[in-house]
Backbone of each chain as nested JSON, in Angstrom:
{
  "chains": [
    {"id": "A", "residues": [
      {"number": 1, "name": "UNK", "atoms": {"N": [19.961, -30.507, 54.964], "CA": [19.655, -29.281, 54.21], "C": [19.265, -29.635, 52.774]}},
      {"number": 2, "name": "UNK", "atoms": {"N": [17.669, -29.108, 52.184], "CA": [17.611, -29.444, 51.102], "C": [18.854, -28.777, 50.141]}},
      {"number": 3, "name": "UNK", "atoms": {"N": [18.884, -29.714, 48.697], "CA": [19.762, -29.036, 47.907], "C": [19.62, -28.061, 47.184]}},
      {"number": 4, "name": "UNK", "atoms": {"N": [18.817, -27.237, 47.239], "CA": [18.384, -25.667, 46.487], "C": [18.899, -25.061, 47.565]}},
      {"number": 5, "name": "UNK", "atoms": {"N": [18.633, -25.12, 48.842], "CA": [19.408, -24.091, 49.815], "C": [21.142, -24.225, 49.975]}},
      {"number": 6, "name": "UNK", "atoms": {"N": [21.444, -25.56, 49.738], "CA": [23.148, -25.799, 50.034], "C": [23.428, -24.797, 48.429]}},
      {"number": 7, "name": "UNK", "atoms": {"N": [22.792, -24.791, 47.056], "CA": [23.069, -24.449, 46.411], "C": [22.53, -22.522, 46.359]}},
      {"number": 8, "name": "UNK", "atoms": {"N": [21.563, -22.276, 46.779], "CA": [21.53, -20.689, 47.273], "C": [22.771, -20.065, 48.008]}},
      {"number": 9, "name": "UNK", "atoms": {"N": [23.367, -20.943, 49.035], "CA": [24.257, -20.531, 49.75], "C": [25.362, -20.471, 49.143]}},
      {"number": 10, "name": "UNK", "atoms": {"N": [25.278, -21.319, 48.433], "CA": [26.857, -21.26, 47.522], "C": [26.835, -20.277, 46.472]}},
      {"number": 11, "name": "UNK", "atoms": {"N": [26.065, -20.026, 45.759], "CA": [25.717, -19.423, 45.198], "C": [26.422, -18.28, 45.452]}},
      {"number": 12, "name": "UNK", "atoms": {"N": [25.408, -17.499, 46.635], "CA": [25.655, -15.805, 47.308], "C": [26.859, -15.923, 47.095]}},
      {"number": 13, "name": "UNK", "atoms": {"N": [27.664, -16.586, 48.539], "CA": [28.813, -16.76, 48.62], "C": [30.093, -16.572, 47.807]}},
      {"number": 14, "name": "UNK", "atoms": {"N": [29.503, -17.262, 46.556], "CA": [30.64, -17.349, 45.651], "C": [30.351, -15.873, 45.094]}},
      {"number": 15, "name": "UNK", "atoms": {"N": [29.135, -15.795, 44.604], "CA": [28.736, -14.087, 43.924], "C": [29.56, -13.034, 44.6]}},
      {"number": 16, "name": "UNK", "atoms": {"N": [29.29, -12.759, 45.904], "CA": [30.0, -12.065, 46.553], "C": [31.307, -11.973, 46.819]}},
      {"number": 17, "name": "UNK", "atoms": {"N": [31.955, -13.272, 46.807], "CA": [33.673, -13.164, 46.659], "C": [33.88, -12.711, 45.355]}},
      {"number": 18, "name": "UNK", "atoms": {"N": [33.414, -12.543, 44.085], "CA": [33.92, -12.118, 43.26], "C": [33.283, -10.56, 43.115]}},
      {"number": 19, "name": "UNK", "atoms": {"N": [33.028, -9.945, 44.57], "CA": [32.209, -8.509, 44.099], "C": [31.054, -8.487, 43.309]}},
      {"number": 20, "name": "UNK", "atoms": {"N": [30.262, -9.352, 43.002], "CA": [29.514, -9.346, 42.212], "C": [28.091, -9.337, 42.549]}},
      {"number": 21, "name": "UNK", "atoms": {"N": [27.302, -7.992, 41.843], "CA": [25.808, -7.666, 41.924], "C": [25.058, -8.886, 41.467]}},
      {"number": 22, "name": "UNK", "atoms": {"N": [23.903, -9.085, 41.926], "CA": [23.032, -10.164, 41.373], "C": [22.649, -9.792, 40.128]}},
      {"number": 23, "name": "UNK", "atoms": {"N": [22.682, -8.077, 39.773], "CA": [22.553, -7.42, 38.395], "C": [23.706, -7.845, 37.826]}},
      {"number": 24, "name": "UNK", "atoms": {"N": [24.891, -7.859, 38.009], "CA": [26.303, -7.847, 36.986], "C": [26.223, -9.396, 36.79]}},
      {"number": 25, "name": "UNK", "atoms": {"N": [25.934, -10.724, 37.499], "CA": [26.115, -11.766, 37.325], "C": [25.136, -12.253, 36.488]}},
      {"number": 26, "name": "UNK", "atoms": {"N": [23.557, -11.555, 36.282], "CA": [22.246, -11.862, 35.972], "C": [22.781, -11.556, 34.092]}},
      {"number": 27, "name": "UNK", "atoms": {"N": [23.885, -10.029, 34.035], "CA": [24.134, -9.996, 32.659], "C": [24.957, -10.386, 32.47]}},
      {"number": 28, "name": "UNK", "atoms": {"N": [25.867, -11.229, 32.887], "CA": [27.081, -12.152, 32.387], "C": [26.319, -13.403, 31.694]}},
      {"number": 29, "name": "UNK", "atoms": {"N": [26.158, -13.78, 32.759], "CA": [24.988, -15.071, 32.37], "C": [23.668, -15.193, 31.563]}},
      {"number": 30, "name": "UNK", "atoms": {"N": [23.369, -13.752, 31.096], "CA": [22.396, -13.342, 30.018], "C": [21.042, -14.514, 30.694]}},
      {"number": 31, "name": "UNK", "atoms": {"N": [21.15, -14.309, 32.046], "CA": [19.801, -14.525, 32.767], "C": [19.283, -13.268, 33.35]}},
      {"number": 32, "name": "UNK", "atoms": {"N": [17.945, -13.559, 33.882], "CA": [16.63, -12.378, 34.238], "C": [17.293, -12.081, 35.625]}},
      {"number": 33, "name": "UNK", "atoms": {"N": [17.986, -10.896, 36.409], "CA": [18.004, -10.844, 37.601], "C": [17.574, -11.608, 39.0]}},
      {"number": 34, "name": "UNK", "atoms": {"N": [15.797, -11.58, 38.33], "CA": [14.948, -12.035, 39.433], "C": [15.338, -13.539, 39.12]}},
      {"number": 35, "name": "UNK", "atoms": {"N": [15.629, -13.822, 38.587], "CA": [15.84, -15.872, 38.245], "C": [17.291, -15.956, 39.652]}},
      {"number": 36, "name": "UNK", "atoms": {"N": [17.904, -15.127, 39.389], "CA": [19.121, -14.467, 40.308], "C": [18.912, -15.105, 41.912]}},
      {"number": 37, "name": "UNK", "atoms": {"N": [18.4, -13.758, 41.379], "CA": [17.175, -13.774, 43.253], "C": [16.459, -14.919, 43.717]}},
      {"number": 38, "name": "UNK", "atoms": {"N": [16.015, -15.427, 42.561], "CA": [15.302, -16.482, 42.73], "C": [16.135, -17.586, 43.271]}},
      {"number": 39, "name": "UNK", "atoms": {"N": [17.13, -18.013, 42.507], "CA": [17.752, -19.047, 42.843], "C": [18.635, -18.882, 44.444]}},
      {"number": 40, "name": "UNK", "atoms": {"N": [18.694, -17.838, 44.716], "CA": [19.463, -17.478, 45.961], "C": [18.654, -17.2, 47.379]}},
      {"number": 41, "name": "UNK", "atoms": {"N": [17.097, -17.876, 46.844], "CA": [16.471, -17.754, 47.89], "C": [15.918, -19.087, 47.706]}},
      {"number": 42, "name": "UNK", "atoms": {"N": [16.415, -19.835, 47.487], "CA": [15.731, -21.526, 46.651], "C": [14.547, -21.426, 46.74]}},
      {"number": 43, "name": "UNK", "atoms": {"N": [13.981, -20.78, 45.754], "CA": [12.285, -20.459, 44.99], "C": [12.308, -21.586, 44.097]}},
      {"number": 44, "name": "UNK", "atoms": {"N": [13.74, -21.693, 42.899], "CA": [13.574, -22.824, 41.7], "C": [14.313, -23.958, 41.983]}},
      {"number": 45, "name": "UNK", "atoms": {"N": [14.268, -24.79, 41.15], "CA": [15.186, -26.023, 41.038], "C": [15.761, -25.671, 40.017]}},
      {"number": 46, "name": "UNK", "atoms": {"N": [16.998, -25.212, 39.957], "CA": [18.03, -24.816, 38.845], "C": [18.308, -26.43, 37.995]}},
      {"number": 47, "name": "UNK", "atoms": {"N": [18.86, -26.025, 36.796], "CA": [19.097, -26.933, 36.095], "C": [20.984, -27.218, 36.186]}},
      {"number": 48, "name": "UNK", "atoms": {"N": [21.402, -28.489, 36.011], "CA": [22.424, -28.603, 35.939], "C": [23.423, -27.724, 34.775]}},
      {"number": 49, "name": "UNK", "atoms": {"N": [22.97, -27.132, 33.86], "CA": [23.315, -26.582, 32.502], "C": [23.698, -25.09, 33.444]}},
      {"number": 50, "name": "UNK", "atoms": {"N": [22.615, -24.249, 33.962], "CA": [22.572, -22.912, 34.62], "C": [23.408, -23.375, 35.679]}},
      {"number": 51, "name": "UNK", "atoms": {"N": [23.689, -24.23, 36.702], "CA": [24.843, -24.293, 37.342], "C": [26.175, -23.765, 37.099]}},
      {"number": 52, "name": "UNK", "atoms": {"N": [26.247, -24.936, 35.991], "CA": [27.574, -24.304, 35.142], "C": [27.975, -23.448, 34.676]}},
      {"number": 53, "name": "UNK", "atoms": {"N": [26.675, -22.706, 34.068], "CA": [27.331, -21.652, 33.709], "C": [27.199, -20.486, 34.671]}},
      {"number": 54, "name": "UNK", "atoms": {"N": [26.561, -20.525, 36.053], "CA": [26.619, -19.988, 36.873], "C": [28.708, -19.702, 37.349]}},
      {"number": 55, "name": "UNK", "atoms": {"N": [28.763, -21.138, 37.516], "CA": [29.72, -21.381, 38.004], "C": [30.989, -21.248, 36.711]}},
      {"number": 56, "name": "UNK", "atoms": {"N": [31.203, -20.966, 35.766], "CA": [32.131, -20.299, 34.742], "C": [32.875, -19.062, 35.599]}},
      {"number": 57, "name": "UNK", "atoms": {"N": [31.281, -18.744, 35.276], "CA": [31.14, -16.862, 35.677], "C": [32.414, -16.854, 37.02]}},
      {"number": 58, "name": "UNK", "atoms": {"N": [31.4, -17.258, 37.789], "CA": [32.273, -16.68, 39.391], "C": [33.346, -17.709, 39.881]}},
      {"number": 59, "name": "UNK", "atoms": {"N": [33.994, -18.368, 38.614], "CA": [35.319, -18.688, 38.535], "C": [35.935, -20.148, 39.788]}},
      {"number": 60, "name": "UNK", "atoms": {"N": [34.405, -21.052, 39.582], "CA": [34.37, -21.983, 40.484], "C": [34.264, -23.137, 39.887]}},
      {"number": 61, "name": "UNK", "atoms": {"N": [34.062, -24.723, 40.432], "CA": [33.409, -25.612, 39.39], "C": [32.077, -25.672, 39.92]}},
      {"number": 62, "name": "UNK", "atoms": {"N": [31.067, -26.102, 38.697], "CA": [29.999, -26.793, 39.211], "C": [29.615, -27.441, 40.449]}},
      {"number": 63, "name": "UNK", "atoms": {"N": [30.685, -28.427, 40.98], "CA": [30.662, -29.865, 41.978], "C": [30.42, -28.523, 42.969]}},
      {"number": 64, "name": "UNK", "atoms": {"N": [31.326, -27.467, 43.265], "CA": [31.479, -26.868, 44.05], "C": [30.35, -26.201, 44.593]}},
      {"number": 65, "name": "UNK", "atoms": {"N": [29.96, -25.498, 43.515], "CA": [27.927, -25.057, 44.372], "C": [27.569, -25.684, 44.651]}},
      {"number": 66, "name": "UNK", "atoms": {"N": [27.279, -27.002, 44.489], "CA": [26.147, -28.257, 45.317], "C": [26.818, -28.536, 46.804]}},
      {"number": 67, "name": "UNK", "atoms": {"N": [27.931, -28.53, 46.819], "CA": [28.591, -28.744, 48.256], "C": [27.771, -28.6, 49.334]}},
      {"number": 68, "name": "UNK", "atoms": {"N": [27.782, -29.385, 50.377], "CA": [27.211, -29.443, 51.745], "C": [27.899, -28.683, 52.811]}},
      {"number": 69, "name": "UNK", "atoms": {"N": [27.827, -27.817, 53.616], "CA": [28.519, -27.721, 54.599], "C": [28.566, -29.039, 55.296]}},
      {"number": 70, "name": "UNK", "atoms": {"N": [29.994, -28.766, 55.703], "CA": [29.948, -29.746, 56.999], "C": [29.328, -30.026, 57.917]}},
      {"number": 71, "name": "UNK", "atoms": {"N": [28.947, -31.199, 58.311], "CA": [27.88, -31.6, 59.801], "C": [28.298, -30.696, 60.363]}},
      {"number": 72, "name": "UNK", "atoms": {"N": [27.285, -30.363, 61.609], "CA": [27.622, -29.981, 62.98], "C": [27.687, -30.948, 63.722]}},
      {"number": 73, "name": "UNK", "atoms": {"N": [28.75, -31.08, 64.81], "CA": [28.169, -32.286, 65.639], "C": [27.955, -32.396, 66.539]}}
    ]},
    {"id": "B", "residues": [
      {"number": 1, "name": "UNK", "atoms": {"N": [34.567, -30.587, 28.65], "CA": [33.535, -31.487, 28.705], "C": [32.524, -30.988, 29.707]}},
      {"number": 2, "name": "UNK", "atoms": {"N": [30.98, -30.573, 28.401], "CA": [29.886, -30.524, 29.037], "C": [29.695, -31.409, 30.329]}},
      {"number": 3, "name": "UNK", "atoms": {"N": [28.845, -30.505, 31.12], "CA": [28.388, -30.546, 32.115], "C": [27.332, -31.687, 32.374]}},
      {"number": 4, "name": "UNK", "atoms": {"N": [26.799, -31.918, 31.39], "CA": [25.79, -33.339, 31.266], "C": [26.36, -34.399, 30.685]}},
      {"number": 5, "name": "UNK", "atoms": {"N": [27.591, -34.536, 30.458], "CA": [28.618, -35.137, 30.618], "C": [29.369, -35.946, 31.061]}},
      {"number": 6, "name": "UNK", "atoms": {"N": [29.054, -35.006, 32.163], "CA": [30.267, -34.92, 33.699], "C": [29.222, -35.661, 34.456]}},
      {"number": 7, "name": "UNK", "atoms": {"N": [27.887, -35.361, 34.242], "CA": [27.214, -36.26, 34.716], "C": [26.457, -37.155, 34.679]}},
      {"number": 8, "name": "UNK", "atoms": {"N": [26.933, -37.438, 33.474], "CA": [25.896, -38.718, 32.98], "C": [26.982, -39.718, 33.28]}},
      {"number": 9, "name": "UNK", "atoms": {"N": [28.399, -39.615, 33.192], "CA": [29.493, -40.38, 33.134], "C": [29.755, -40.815, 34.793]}},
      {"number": 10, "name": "UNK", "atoms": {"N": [29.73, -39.598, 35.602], "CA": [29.459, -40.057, 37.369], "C": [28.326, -40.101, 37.559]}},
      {"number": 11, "name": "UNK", "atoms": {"N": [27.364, -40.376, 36.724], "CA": [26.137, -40.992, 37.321], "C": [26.117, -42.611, 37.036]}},
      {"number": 12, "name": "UNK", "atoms": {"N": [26.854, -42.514, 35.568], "CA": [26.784, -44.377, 35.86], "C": [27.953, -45.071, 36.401]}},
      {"number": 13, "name": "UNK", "atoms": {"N": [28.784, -44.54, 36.748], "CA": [30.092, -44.938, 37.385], "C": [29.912, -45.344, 39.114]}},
      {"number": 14, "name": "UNK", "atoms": {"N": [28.84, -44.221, 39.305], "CA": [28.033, -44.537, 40.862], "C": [27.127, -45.697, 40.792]}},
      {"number": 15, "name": "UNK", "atoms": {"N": [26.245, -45.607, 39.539], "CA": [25.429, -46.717, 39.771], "C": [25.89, -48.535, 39.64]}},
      {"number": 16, "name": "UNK", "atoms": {"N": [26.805, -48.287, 38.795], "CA": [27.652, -49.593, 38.521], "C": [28.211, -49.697, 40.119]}},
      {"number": 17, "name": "UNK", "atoms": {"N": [28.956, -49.076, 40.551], "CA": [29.71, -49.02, 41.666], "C": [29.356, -49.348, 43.036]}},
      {"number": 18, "name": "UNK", "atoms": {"N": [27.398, -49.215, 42.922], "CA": [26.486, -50.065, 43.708], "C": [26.32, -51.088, 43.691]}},
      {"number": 19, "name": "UNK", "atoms": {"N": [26.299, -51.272, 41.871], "CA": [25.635, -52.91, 41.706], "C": [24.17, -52.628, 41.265]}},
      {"number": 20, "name": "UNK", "atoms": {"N": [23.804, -51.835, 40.875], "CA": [22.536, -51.31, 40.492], "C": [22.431, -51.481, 39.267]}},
      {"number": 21, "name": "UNK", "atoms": {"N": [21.217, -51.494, 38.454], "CA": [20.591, -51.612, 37.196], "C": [20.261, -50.218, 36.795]}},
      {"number": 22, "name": "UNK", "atoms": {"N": [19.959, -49.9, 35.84], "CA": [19.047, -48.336, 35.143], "C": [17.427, -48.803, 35.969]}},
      {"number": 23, "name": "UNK", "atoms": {"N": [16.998, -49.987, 35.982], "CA": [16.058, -50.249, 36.234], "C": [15.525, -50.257, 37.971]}},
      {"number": 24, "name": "UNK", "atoms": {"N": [16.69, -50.635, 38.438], "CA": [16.456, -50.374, 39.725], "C": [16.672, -49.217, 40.568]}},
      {"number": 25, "name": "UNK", "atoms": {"N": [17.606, -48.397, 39.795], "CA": [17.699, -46.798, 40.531], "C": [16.57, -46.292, 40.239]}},
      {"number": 26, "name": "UNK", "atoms": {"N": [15.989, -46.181, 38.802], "CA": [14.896, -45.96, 38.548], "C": [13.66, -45.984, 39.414]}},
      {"number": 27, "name": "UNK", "atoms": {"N": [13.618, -47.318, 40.024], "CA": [11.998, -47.56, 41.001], "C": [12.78, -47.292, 42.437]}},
      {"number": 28, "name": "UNK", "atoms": {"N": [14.082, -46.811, 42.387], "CA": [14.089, -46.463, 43.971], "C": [13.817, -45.162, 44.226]}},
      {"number": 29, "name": "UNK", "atoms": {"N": [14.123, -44.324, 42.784], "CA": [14.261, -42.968, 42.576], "C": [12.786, -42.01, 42.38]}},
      {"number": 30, "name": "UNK", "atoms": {"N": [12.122, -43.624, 42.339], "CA": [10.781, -43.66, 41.521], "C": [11.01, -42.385, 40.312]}},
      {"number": 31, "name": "UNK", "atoms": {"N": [11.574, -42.598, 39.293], "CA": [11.835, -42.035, 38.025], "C": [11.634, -42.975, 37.111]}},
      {"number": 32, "name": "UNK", "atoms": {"N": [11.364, -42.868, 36.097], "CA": [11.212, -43.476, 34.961], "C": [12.74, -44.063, 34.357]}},
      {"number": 33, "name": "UNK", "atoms": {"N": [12.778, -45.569, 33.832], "CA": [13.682, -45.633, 33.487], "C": [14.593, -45.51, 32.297]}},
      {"number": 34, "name": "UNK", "atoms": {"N": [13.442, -44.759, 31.561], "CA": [13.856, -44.255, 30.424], "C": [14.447, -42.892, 30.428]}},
      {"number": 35, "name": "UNK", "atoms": {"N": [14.256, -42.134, 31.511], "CA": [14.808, -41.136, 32.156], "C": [16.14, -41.008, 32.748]}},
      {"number": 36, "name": "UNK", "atoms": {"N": [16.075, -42.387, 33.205], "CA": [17.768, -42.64, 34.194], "C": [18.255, -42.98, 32.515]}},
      {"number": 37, "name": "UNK", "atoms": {"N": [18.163, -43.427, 31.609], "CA": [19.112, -44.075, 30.414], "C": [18.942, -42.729, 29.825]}},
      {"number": 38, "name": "UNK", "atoms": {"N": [18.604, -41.77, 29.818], "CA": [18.94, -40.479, 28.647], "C": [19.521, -39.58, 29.684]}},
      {"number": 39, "name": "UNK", "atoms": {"N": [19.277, -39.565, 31.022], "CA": [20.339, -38.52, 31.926], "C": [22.585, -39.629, 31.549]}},
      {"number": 40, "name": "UNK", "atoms": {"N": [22.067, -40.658, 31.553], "CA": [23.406, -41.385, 31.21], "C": [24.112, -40.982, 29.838]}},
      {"number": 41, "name": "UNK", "atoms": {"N": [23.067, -40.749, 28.817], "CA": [23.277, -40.555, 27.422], "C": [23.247, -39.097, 27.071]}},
      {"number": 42, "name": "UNK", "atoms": {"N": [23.558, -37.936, 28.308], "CA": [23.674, -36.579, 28.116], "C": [22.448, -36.009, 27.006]}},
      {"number": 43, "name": "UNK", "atoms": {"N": [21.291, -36.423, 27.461], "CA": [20.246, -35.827, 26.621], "C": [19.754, -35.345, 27.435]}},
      {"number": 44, "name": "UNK", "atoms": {"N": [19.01, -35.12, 28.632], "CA": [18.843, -34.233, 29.578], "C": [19.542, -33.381, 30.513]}},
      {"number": 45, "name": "UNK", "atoms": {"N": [18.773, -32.059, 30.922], "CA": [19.098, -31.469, 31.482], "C": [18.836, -31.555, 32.892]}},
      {"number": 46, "name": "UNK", "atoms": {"N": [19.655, -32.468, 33.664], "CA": [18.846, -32.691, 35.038], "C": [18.993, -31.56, 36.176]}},
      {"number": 47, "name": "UNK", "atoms": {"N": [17.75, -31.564, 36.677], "CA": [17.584, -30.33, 37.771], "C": [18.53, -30.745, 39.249]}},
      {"number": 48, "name": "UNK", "atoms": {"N": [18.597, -29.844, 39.983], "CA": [19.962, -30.088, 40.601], "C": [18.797, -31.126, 41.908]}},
      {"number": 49, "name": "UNK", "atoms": {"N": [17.304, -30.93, 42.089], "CA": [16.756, -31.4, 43.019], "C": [16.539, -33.218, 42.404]}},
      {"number": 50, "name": "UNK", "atoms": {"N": [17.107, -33.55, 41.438], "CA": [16.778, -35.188, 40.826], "C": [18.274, -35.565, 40.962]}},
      {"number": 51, "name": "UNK", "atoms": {"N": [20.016, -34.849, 40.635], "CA": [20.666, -34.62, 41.109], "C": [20.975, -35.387, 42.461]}},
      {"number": 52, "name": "UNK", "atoms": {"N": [20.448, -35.027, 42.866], "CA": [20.607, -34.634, 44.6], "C": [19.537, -36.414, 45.309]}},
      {"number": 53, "name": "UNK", "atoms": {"N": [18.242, -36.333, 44.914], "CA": [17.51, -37.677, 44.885], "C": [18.612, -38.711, 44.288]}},
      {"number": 54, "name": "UNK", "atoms": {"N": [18.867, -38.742, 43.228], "CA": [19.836, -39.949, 42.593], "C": [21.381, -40.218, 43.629]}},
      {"number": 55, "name": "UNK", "atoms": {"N": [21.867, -38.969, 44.33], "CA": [23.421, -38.887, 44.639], "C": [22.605, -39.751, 46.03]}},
      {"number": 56, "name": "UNK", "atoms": {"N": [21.492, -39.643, 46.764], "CA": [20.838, -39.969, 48.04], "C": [21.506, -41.656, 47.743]}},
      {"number": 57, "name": "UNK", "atoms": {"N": [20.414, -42.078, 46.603], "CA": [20.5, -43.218, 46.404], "C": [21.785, -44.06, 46.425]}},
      {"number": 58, "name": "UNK", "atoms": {"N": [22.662, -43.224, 45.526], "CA": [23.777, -44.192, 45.379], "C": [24.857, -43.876, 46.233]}},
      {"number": 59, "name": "UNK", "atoms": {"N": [24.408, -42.875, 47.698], "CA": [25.22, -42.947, 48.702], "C": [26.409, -41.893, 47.97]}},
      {"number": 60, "name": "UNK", "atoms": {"N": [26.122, -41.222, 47.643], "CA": [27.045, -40.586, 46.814], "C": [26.411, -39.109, 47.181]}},
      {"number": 61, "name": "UNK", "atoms": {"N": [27.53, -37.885, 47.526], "CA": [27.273, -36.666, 47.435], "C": [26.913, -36.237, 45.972]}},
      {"number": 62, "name": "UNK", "atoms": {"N": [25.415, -35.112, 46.081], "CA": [25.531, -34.394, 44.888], "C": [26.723, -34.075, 44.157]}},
      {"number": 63, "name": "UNK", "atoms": {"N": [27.243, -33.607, 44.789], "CA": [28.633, -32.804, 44.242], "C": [29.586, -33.329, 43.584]}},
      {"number": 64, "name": "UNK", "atoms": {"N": [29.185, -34.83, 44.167], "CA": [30.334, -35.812, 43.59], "C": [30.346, -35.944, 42.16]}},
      {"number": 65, "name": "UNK", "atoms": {"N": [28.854, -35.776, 41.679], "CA": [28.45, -36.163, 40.404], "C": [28.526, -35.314, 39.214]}},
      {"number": 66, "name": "UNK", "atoms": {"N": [28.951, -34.315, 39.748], "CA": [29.122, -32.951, 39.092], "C": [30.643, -32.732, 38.799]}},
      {"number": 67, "name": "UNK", "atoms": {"N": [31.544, -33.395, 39.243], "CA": [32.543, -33.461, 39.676], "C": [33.438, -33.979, 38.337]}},
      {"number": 68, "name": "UNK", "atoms": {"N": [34.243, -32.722, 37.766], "CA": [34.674, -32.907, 36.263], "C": [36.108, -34.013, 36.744]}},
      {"number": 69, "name": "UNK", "atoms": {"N": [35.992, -34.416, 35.713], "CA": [37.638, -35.675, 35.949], "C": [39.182, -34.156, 35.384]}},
      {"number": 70, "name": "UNK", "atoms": {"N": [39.659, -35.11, 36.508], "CA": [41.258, -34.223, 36.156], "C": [41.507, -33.811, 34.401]}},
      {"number": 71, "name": "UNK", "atoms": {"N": [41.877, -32.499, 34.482], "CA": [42.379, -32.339, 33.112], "C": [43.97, -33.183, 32.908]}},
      {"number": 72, "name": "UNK", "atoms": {"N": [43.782, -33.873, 31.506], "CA": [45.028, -34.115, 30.736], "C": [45.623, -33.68, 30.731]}},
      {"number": 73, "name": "UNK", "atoms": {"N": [46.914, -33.346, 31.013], "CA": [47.864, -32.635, 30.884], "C": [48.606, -32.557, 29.403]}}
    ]}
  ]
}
């Protein structure tokens, strides 16, 4: 799995365990919604900096959005 | 401790840990190696998709590299 999608997925994921609109997280993070969207459909290559502070927000670490799911086997 | 930091510090801790040069991750990464010595020296902002190319290389999960050291107690 490329790493913009392991990181889209984590992303949602985490957004959503904390209840959180792609609008309410887009103004925490004093980013553009659609950058939001964007990143949760791996359109961009996020920067390690917007990770983090992705990951402040919805109360995770960094390491943690890049995570792989586990193989299938 | 910033996030470029966290990974400039597990980025050369991986590459030492190979046995690798700045110079040789560099032409495996095909990146410039003046690029691999300022992602080490927290002057860039690396995208999570160069990230992810570099963690390939040194056999190392993305995630790993992102991966803040235990807080001090």
């Amino acid at each position: 799995m490329e790493i913009r999608e392991v990181f889209a997925r984590n992303l949602k994921a985490a957004r959503l365990a904390k209840g959180l609109s792609q609008e309410e997280l887009a103004f925490r993070a004093d980013i553009d919604r659609t950058y939001i969207s964007s990143l949760e459909r791996s359109v961009y290559n996020a920067s390690i900096d917007v990770v983090d502070r992705l990951a402040a927000i919805l109360e995770v670490e960094a390491s943690d959005l890049l995570k792989r799911p586990p193989e299938k086997k």
